[in-house]
N, C-alpha and C positions, 0 to 999 in steps of 0.2 A: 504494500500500500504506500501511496507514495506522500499523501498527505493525512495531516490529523483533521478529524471531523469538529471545527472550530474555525471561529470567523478568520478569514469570510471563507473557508469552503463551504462551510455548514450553511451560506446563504445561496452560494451558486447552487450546490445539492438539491436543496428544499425547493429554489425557484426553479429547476427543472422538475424535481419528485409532485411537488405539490401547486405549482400555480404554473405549469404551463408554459414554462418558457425553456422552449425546444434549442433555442439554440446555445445554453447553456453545454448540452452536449457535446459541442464540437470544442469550447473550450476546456473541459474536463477532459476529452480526449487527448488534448494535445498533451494535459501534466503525466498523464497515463505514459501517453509515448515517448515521452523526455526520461520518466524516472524508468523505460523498461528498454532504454537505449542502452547496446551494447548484451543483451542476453540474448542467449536462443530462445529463436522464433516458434510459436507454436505452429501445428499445420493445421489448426481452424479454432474459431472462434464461437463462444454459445453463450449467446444473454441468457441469464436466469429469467425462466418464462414467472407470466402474474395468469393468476386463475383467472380462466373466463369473464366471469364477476366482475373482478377487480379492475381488468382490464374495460370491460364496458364501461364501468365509473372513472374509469380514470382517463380514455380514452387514448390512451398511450402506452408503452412499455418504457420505462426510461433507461432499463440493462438495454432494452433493443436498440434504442439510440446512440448510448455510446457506444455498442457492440458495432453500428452502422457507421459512425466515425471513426472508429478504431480502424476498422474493416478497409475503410478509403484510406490511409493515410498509412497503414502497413503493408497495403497489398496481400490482404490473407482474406481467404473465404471464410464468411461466417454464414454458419448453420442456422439459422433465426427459427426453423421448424424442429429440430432436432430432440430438443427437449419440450419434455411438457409436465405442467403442476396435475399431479391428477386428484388435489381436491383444495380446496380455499382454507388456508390458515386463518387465525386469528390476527391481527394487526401484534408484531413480535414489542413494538416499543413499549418498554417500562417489564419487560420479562424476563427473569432468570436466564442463564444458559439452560439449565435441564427443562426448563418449559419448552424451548426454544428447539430445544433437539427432540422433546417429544414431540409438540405442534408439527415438525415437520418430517418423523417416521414414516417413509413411504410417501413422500409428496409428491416423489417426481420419478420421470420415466425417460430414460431416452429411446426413440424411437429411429434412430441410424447407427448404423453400426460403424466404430469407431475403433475396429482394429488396429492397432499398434500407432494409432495417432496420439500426439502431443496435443492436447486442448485446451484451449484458456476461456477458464467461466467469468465471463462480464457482469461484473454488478457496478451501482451506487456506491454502496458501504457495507463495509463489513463490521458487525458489532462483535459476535462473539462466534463467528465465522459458521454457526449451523446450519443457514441455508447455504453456501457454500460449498459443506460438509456435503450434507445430504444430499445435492447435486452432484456433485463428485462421486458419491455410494453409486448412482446413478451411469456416472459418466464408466465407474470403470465398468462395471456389470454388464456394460455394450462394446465392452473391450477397450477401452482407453489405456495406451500405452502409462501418460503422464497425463496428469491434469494439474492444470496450474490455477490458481485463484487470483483473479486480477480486479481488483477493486478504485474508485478512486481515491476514498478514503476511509479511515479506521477509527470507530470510536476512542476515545483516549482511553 
């Protein structure tokens, strides 16, 4: 993670997560590809998907956006269908890690098979890395060589 979730990322975040403002994405993409300058390259990329639900309410994906900036500015294929939530969590803020890793037991599936590929999961933020985690459970299980967790920022 390349930055702490504290002003002002924690404003650029919110105003992408929460009020709609898309193009926030392309500048969190870019601290992404500055602080992952110089490692190897994954050979594709998977936003953490939002349940159905949530996704209708929110009317956006915001792992999908920066996953869709990343995606242009590293020249790597990202999977946007690849994963998917198969059922709606609870809203994780203000919850233990062991809530957080039970809420999300069996949340996700991947549906392409990821034989001996290096994949990097796209999120926002990683608080206590569960969804993350439980994607990754995910990712290997469809055969994912490496999976990498690529966040823009990290609760303190």
């Amino acid at each position: 993670m390349p930055l702490r979730l504290a002003s002002p990322v924690r404003e650029a975040v919110h105003a992408l997560k929460y009020h709609g403002r898309l193009d926030q994405a392309e500048a969190l993409a870019g601290t992404l590809v500055s602080a992952f300058d110089g490692q190897p390259r994954p050979d594709l990329l998977i936003p953490v998907p939002l349940h159905a639900g949530r996704l209708r309410s929110r009317g956006y994906n915001q792992a999908l956006l920066l996953g869709l900036a990343l995606a242009r500015r590293l020249a790597l294929p990202l999977a946007r269908e690849a994963a998917r939530r198969l059922h709606a969590t609870p809203d994780q803020i203000g919850q233990r890690a062991a809530e957080r890793r039970r809420n999300l037991r069996g949340a996700f599936v991947v549906e392409r098979d990821l034989s001996g590929l290096r994949v990097a999961l796209i999120d926002d933020v990683m608080t206590t890395g569960a969804t993350l985690e439980a994607l990754a459970r995910a990712a290997k299980a469809a055969g994912a060589r490496e999976v990498l967790a690529w966040a823009c920022a990290r609760t303190p």
